[in-house]
C-alpha positions in Angstrom: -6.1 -3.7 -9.3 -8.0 -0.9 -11.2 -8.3 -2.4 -14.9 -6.5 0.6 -16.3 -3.9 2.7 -14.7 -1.9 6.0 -15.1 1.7 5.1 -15.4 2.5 8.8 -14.0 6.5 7.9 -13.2 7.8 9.8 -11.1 5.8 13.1 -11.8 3.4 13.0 -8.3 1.4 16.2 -10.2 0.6 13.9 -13.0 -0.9 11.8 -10.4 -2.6 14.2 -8.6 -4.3 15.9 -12.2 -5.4 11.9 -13.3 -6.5 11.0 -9.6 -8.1 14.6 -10.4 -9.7 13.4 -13.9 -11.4 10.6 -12.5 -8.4 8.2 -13.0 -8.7 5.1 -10.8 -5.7 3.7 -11.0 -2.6 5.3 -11.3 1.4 4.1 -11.0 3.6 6.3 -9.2 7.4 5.9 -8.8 8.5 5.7 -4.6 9.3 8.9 -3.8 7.9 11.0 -0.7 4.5 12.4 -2.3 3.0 8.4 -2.9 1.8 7.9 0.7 0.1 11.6 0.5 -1.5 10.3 -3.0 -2.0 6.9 -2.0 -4.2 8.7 0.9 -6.0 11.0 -0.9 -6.8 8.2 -3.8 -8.5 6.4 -1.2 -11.0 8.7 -0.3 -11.8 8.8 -4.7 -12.1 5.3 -4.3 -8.6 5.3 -6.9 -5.9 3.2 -6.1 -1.9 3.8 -6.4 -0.5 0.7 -7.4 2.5 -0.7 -8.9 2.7 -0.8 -12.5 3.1 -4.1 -13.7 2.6 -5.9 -17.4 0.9 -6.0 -19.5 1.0 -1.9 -19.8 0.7 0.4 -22.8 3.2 3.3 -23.6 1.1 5.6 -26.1 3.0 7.3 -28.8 3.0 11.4 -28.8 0.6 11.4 -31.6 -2.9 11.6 -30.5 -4.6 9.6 -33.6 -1.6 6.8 -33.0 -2.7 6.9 -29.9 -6.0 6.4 -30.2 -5.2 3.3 -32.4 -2.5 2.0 -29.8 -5.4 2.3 -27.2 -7.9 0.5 -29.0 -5.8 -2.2 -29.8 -4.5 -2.9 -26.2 -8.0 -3.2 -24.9 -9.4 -4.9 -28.0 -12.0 -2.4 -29.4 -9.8 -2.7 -32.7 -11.4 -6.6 -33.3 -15.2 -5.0 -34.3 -18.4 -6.4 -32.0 -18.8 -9.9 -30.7 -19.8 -12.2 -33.8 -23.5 -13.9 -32.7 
């Protein structure tokens, strides 16, 4: 599993515009459009996989956000001690 992923629901042109972005990973609800995605994230090298915890649901404001983010993957703790 791609180390982060795209929780996209069930919106398949979310999916598509992150696949788009570069994304490689993205969660996508069942619905008729996954196997289509799931096809064409292949050929990006991208995955469409089921979302599963740990996951991070980021607030509307972007400088929360940006805080939640860098907490979830650590960035908040400052570099390595030597």
């Amino acid at each position: 599993m791609p180390r982060l992923v795209v929780d996209c629901g069930p919106d398949p042109g979310l999916a598509l515009a992150a696949l788009r972005l570069g994304a490689k990973g993205v969660a996508l609800d069942a619905g008729p459009a996954r196997p289509r995605l799931a096809a064409l994230a292949a050929t990006l090298g991208a995955e469409v996989v089921e979302l599963v915890p740990p996951w991070l649901d980021l607030p509307d404001d972007a400088a929360a956000a940006r805080r939640a983010l860098a907490r979830f993957i650590g960035m908040d703790r400052g570099p390595p001690s030597r």
